[in-house]
N, C-alpha and C positions, 0 to 999 in steps of 0.2 A: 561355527558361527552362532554366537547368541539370538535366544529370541528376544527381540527387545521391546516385547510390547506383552510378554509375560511378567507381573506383579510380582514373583517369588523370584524372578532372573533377576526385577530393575532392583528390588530391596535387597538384594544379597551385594549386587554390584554397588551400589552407592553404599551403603554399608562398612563393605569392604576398602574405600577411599576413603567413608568418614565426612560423607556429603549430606548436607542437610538442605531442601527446600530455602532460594531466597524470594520473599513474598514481594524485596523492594525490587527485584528483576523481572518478576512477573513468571516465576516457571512454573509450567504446566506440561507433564511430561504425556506425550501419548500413548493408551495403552487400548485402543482397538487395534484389533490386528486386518482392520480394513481402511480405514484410513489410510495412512500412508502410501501405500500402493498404489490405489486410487487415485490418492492428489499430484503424483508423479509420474502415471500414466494420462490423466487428462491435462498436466502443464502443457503439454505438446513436445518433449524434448526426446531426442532419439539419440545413436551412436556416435554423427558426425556434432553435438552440440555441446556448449562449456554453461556450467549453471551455479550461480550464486546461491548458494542457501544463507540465511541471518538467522544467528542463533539457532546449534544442533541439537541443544537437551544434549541426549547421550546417544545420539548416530542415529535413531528411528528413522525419519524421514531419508538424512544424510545416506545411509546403505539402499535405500529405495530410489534416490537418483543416481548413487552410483552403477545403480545395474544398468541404468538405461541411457547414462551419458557417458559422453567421451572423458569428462574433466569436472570433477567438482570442487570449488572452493568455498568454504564455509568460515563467514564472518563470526567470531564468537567468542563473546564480552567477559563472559568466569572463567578466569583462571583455574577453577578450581575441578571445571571439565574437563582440561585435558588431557591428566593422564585416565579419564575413564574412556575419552576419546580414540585414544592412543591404545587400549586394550579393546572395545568394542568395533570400530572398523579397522583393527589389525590384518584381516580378510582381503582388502582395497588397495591396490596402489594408485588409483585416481584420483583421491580424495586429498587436500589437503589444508588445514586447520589455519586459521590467523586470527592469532588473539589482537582484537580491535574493536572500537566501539563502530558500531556499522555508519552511524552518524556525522564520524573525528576520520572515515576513510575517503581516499579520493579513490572513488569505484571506478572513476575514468582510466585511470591511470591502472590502476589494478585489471582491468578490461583487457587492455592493451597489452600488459606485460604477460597474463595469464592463459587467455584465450588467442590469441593471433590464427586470425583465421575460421574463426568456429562463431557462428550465429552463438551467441548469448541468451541466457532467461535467466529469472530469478524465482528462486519457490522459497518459503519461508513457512513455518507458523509462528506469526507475530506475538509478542507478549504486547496485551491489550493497552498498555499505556504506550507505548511508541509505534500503532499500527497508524495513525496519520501522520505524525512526523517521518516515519521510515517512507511510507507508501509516497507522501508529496516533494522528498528527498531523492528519489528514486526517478520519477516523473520530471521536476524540474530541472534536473541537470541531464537532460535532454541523451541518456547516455544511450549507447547504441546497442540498445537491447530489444529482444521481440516482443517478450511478454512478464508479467509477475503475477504470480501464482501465490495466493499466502491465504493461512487460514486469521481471521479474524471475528471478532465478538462480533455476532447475529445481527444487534441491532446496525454495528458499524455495516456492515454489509448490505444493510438493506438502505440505507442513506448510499453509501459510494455507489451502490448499484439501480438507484431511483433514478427516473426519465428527468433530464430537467424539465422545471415546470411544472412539478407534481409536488405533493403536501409534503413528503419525505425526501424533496431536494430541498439541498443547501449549499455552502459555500465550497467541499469538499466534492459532492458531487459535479459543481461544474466542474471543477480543477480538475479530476478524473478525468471527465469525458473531453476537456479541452486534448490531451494528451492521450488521451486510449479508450478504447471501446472496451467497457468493464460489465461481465457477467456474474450469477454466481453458478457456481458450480454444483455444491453440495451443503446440507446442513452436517453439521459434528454437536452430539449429544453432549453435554456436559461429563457426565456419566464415562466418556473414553476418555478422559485425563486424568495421573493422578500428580498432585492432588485434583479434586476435583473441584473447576472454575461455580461461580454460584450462576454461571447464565450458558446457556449455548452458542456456540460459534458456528462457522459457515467459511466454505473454501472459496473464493472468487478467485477471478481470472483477469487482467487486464491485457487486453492485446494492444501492444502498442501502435500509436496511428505514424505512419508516415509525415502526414499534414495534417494540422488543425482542420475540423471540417468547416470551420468559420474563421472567415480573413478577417484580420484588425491589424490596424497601423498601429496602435500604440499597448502590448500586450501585458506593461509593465501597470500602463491604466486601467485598464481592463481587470484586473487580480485587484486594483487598488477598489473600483464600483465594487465586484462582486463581492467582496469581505466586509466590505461597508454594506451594502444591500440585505446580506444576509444574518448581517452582527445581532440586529435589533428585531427580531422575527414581526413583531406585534406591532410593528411603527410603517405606515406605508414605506416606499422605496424613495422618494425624495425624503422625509426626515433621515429614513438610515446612512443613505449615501450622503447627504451633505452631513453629518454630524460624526458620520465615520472618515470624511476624506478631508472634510475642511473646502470644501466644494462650494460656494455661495448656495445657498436652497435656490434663488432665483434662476442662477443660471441649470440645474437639475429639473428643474421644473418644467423650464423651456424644450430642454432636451426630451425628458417624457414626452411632452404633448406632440414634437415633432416628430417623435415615433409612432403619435398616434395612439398612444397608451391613456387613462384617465389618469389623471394626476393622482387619484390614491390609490395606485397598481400596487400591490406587493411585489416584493420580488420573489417567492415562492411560484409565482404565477407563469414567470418569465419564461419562455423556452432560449436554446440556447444562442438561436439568430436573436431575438429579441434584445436578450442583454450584450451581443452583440453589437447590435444597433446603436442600441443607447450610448453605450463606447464610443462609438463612432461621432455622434451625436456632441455627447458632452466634451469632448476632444476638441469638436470643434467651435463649437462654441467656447471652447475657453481661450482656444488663440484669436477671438476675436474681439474677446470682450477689454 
């Protein structure tokens, strides 16, 4: 079995393929030998469980959930990985490869045919340009999984992981916390990737929720307020939502003050009953106006 988080093993193996770093994919290959481990022992996944991984690099993480799950399959976009794939967890018959873009997959359906039977999780190290797109992909089609485990960029972590209603929430972090109860885990130095990233990263946790902890009749409105609230930072929450939804100002206005909020509330301020409320709120007011 390869070590695969020693620099003379990884440069001899890609070498030997004839793989070069692509910077428009975002790869950053891990090469602490504590990481990984780590981020697969506190995913929460045991023997009886089936686990997604997005994007292998070259097996690091991948050989770290196969020790500990029942079935891994791993979503992953370069072609040009597989047969290093195919030589590094050569060790494994649990693991198995699908070249796909994680985005263009129906994970549903993939769930289904893959795992039957087995609690599901997903563990990734995201490349930094598609860690909200993947994370809110994952999230909104409601699939039936426990939790997602992925390493992303510091700053990202510290926004998904903000209280709502704190300086450091935003539009992302409700969308989080509407659908899972998100920690971090651990920091990851720049320094254990090579190449190495120009910022640090951090492992979070989403444990997915059962239920929303806030009921709303209309949750399609609700995503429409909060993206609009949060588009325009610097602009109270009546400008951004009406200019972001197409919303009358008059009637957003109304709704504020019925929550009882000052008219030039930001939405930073919001906790997540609050813009809750206002959902509720401006909902109604519009079937009546």
């Amino acid at each position: 079995m390869y070590n695969l988080t020693d620099i003379g093993t990884i440069k001899d193996i890609l070498a030997r393929h004839g793989f070069h770093f692509s910077k428009a994919l975002g790869q950053n290959f891990i090469v602490n030998p504590s990481v990984c481990p780590r981020m697969a022992e506190e995913s929460g996944i045991d023997k009886n469980c089936g686990v997604i991984e997005i994007g292998a690099g070259i097996g690091v993480l991948t050989a770290e959930l196969a020790k500990r799950a029942k079935k891994v399959v791993c979503i992953e976009l370069d072609t040009r990985l597989l047969p290093i794939l195919d030589e590094t967890l050569a060790d494994f018959d649990n693991i198995e490869i699908i070249n796909q873009d994680v985005l263009k997959t129906d994970l549903a359906a993939l769930i289904k045919e893959k795992f039957e039977g087995m609690p599901v999780y997903v563990c990734a190290n995201l490349p930094y340009y598609i860690t909200s797109p993947v994370i809110m992909a994952l999230l909104e089609s409601k699939l039936p999984i426990e939790a997602v485990t992925v390493m992303v960029q510091k700053e990202a972590a510290q926004r998904i992981c903000a209280p709502v209603g704190s300086r450091l929430s935003g539009a992302v972090t409700v969308a989080v916390d509407y659908y899972a109860d998100a920690n971090k885990l651990f920091d990851v130095s720049a320094g254990s990737f090579m190449p190495a990233p120009k910022v640090d990263s951090c492992v979070i946790k989403m444990d997915i929720r059962k239920q929303p902890e806030i009921q709303i009749s209309d949750e399609k409105l609700f995503f429409r307020i909060v993206h609009a609230a949060f588009g325009q930072r610097r602009k109270t929450a009546s400008n951004s939502i009406s200019s972001g939804t197409g919303i009358p100002k008059d009637i957003v206005i109304k709704a504020i003050e019925e929550c009882g909020f000052e008219p030039s509330v930001r939405a930073e301020t919001l906790k997540m009953q609050d813009l809750a409320l206002l959902c509720e709120k401006t909902g109604e007011l519009l079937k009546n106006s």
